[in-house]
C-alpha positions in Angstrom: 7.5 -11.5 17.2 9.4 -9.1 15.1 12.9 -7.6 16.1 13.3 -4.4 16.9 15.7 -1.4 18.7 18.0 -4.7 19.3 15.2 -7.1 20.8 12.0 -9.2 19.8 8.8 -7.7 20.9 5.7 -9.0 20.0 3.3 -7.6 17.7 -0.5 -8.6 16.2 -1.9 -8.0 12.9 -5.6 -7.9 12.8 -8.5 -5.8 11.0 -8.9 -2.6 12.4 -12.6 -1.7 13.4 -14.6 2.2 14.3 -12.6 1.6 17.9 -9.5 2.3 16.3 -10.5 5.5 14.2 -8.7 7.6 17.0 -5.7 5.7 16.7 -6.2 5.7 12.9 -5.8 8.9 12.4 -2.8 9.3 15.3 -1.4 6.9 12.9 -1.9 8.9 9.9 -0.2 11.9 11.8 2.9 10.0 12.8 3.8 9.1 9.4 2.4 12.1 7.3 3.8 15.0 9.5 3.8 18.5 8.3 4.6 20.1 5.7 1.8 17.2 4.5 -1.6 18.5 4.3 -3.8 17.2 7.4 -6.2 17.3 4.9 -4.8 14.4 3.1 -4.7 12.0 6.5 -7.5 9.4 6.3 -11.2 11.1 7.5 -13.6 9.4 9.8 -15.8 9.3 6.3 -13.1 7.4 4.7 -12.7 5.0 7.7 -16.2 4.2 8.1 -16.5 3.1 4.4 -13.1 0.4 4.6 -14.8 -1.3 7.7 -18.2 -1.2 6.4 -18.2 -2.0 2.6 -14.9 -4.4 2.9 -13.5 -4.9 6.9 -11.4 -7.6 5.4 -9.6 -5.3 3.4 -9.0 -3.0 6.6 -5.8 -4.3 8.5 -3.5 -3.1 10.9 -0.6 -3.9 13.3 -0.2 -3.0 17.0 2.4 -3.4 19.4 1.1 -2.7 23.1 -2.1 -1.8 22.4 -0.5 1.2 19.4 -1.4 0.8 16.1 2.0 1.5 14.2 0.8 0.5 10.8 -2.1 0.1 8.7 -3.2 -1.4 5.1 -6.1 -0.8 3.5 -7.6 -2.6 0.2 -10.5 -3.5 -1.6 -12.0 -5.5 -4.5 -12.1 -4.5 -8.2 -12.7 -6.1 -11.7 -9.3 -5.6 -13.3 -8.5 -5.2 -17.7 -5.3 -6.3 -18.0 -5.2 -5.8 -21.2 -6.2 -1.6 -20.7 -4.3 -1.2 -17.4 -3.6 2.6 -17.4 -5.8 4.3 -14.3 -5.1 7.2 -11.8 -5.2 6.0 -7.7 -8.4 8.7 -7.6 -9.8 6.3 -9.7 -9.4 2.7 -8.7 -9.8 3.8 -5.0 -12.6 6.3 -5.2 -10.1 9.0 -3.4 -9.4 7.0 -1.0 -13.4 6.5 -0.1 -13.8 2.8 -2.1 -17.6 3.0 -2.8 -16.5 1.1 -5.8 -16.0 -1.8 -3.9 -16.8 -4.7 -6.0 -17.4 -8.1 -3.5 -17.3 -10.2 -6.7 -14.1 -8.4 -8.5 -11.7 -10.4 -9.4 -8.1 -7.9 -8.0 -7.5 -6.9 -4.4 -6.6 -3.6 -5.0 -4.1 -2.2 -2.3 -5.1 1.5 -1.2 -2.7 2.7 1.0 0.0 1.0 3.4 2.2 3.1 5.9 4.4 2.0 8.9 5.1 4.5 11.8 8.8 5.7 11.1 9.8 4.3 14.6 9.1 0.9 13.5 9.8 0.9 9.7 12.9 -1.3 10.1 11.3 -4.0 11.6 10.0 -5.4 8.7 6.2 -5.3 9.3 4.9 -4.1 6.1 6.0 -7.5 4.6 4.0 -9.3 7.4 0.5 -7.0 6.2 1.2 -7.9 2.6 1.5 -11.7 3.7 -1.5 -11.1 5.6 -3.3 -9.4 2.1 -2.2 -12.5 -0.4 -3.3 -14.9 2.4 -6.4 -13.2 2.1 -6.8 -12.8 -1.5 -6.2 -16.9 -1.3 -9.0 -17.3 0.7 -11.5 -15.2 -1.2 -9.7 -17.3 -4.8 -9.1 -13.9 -6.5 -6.7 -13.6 -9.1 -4.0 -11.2 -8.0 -3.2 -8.3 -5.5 -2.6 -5.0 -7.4 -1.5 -1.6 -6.7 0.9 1.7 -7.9 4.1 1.7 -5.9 5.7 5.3 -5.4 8.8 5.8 -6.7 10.0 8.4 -4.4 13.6 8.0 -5.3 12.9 9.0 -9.0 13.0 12.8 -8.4 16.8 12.6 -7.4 17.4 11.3 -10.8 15.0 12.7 -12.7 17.3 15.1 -15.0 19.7 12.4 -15.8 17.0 9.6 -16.7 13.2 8.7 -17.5 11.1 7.1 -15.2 11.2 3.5 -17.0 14.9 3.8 -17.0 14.8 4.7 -13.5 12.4 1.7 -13.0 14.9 -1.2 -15.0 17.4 -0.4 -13.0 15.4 -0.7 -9.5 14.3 -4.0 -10.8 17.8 -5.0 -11.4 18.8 -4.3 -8.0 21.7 -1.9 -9.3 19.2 1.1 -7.8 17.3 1.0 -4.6 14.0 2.7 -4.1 11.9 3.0 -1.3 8.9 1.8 -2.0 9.9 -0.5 -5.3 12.4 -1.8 -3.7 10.3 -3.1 -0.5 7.6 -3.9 -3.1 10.0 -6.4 -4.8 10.9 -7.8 -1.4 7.2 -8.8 -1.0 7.0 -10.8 -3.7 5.3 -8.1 -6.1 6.1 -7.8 -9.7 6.4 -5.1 -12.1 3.4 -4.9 -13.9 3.6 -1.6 -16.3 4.7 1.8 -15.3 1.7 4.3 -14.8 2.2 8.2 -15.7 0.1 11.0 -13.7 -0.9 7.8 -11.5 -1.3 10.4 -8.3 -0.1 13.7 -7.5 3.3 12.6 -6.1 6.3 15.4 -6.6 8.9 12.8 -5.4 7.9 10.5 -8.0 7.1 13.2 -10.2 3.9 11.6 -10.7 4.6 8.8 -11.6 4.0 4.9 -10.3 4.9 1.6 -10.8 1.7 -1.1 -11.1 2.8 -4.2 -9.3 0.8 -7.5 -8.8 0.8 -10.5 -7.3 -0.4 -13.7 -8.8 -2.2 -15.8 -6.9 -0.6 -19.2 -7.7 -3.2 -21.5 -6.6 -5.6 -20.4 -9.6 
């Protein structure tokens, strides 16, 4: 049960499966209207290759039978000590043939919440529902480069890593760092011409979290 509009309604978070392409995509249309490029939304391609090569990774909530939010992941080998990559890279655009079922990293692709519901707190229950997983499967972190869509407001006055201290510090809030922090993720290093992002002006903060039972 999560609150919402005033009351409690009940929600479920499960993996999504090829029944819920459809509603996928409806999905992807709800929170990436236009001007964003229906090009961009997630293809049946796509879809078919997070249920087949890693259905774990593929998870979604649904109140009433509607999927309002999706996240989707998958398994790589991660350098910590050479951390700098692009999201084309880590997630194969999106497409994760480089799924890696003995990587040691669950690597988050994408996470989005229908506006409707983006108060009610359910991206935190998905990213619960990821490190639960990445206990299971005894991998050594969840990963992935949080927008910082708030940068470009600033973006004259400071850089991105001061922008980034000062999220962290709480005297800034950010959209996406911001929630990201809330979940229990921590900064990891801050990525430049991580994804084609004009909000962020390209940039992104890589965020992990440790698994603390290894």
């Amino acid at each position: 049960m999560v609150s919402h509009n005033g009351s409690f309604i009940p929600v479920v978070i499960r993996n999504y499966t090829r029944a819920d392409f459809d509603a996928m995509i409806a999905l992807q249309a709800d929170c990436f209207p236009p001007p964003f490029p229906e090009e961009l939304w997630w293809s049946r391609e796509q879809l078919e290759n997070h249920v087949s090569l890693f259905p774990e990774g593929a998870i979604c909530v649904e109140v009433d039978g509607r999927i309002i939010g999706s996240l989707t992941g998958l398994l790589v080998g991660f350098n910590s000590g050479s951390p700098d990559h692009t999201w084309e890279d880590m997630t194969d655009g999106g497409f994760i043939r480089n799924h890696t079922p003995d990587g040691d990293t669950l690597y988050i692709v994408d996470i989005c919440i229908s506006p409707e519901f983006r108060k009610a707190g359910l991206g935190k229950w998905m990213m619960q529902a990821v490190y639960q997983l990445a206990v299971k499967l005894d991998l050594e972190r969840v990963l992935g480069g949080g927008r910082m869509p708030g940068y470009g407001k600033v973006a004259e006055e400071k850089s991105p890593q001061q922008y980034v201290d000062e999220v962290v510090r709480g005297t800034v809030k950010d959209p996406v760092i911001t929630f990201l922090l809330l979940c229990g993720r921590m900064p990891f290093k801050l990525i430049e011409n991580y994804l084609e992002d004009e909000e962020s002006h390209n940039n992104a903060l890589l965020m992990e979290w440790k698994n603390p039972f290894i």
